[in-house]
N, C-alpha and C positions, 0 to 999 in steps of 0.2 A: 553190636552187642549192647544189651540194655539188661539191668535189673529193677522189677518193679518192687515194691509191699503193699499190703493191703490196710485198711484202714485200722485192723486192731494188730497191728502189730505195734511194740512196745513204746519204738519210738513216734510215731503215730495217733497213739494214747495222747502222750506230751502234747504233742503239735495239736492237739485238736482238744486239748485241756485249755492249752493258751488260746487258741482261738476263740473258744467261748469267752472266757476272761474278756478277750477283744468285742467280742459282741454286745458284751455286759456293758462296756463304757459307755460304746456307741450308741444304747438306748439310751445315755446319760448326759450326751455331751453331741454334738454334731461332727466337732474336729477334739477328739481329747488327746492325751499324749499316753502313751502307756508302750511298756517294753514286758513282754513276761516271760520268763523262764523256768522251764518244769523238769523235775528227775525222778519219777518214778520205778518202784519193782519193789518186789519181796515184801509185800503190805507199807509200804514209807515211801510218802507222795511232796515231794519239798518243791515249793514255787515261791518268786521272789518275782516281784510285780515293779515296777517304777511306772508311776501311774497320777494321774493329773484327778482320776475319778476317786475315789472310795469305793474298794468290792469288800464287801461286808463277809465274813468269816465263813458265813451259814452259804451264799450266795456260792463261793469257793468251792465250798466242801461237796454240795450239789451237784458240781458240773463234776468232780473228782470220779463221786458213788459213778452217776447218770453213764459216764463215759469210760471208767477201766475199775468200776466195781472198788470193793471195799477198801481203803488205803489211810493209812494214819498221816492225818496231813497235817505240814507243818508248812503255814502262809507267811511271810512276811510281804508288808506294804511298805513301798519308800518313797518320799517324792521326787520328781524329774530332777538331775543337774539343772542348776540355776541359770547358768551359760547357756542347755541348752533349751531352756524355758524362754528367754529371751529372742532366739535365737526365729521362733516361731511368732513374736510378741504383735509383730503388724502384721501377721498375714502366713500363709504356708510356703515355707521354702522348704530348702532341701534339708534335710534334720539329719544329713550321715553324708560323709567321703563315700565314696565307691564306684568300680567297674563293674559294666553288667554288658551282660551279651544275649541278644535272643537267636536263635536257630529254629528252624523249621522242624517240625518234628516227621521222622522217618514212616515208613511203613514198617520197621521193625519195629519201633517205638508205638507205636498204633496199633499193631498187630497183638504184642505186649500186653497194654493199657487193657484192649478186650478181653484177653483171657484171667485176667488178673480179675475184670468186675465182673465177667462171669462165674469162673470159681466162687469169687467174695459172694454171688447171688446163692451159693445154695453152703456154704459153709463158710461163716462169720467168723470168724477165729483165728487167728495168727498165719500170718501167709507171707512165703515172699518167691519171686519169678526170674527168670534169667531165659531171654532166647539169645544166643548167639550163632546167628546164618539157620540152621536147622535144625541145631542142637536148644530144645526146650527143656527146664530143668523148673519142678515145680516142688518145693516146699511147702507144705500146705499142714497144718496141726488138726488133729481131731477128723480125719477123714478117712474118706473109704478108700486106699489106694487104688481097688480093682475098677472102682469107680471113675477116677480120675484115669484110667489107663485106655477103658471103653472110650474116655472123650477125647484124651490126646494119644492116640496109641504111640509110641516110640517115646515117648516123655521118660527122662528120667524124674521117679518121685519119690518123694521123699528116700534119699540114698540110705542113709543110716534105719529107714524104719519108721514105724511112728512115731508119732510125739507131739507134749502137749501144748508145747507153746505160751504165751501170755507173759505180765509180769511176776508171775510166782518161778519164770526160770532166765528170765534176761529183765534187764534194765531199759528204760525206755528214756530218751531225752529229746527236746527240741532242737528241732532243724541240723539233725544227723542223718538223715534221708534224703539229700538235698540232690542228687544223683535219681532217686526216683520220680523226686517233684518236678524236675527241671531239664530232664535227660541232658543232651548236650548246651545246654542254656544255663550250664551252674559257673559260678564266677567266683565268687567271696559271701555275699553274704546272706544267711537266711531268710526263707519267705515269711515265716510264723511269728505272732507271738507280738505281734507290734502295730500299731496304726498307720495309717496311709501317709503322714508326712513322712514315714520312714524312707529312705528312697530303697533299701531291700527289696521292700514292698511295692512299690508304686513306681516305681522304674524299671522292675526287675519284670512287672506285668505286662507294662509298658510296651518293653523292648520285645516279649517275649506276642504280644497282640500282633504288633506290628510285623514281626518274623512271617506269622502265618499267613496276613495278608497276602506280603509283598514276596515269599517264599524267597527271598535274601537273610543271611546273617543279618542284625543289629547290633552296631556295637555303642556302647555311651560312657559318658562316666560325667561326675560332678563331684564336686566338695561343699562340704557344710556352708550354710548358708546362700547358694544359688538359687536365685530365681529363675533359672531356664536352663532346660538340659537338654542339647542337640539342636537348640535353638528355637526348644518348645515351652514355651508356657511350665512353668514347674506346677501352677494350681491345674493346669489342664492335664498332665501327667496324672497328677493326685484322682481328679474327675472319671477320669478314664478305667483308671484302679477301681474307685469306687463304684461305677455302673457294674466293672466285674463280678468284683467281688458280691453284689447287691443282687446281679444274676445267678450267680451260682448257688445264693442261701446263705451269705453270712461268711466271716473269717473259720468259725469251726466247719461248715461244711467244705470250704475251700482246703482247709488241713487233711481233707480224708484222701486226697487224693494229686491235691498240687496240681501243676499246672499238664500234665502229661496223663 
């Protein structure tokens, strides 16, 4: 049993709000430090940044328009915990406590992940998926239901009917979809919104690369301040992340769809 969403669904927006923010450092900085957090819906887009770089108001407000259309935004910039400014001061360690587990991801989760960016290919718009065994259940805004029926005939779609989806009828937040991002690979903490010393971030990839490889669980965990997690290199973790992430096009394009 898996649920997906697609890239404009609300919380999604969020995730891929912050992730730009994150992209914006990293043209500023090589290793900056930044956490961002987004809540957008109903024209009111509030993000609060802890951030090593300066993202200048106009720079914000661009990725805002650019990615979930018009919103009255209200930015606040703060700088890093001093503790945990230090904490990075010789080099990249682990910048966060945390458990993380990677898992292989299924053929039902795969099977999922296609339909979900097929749909998103021809109707851009607020979407979200559920297959459990054979029972497919598509939510999908702004579409042709008869349409959607031709491709998956037996699908239930949209149950209540049309509808139009986006933030002008639900709220959208960072790393509330972490179920979609991670399938059976969700633990505690979010993938978005943060730089690669985050261990969220860079250990949560980590474990979750490694999964695939080795089609075993991974399991890990560290606390602030570690230099090595599972007996690996904590900057080689960081590296690892980085090539990912650098593959896929960026922290925002990694937000569109997480790691599933």
């Amino acid at each position: 049993m898996f649920e997906k969403v697609n890239p404009s669904h609300p919380d999604k927006l969020a995730d891929r709000i912050a992730g730009a923010l994150v992209d914006y450092a990293y043209t500023k900085e090589h290793d900056p430090r930044i956490a961002a957090e987004v809540l957008l819906g109903h024209g009111k887009c509030h993000i609060i940044a802890e951030t090593s770089v300066h993202i200048p108001t106009d720079v914000v407000v661009a990725a805002v328009y650019r990615i979930a259309g018009w919103h009255e935004v209200d930015y606040v910039e703060v700088p890093q915990d001093n503790h945990l400014s230090e904490n990075q001061a010789d080099g990249i360690r682990c910048g966060d406590n945390g458990i993380f587990k990677g898992m292989p991801v299924t053929e039902e989760q795969k099977t999922l992940s296609h339909i979900a960016h097929i749909i998103y290919g021809e109707y851009e718009s607020d979407g979200k998926y559920i297959l459990d065994g054979i029972r497919l259940i598509i939510c999908q805004s702004n579409a042709d239901a008869d349409e959607l029926e031709c491709w998956y005939p037996g699908a239930e779609i949209n149950p209540l009917g049309d509808w139009t989806g986006g933030t002008n009828v639900d709220t959208g937040v960072t790393n509330r979809k972490l179920g979609s991002d991670m399938a059976d690979s969700v633990t505690g903490g979010g993938l978005h919104g943060k730089d690669l010393s985050k261990a969220d971030v860079s250990v949560n990839i980590y474990a979750w690369l490694l999964a695939q490889k080795t089609g075993n669980p991974v399991e890990l965990c560290c606390a602030i301040g570690d230099d090595t997690v599972g007996g690996i290199p904590y900057s080689e973790i960081v590296e690892t992340a980085r090539d990912f992430i650098c593959q896929i096009g960026g922290f925002e394009k990694f937000a569109e769809w997480g790691l599933v």
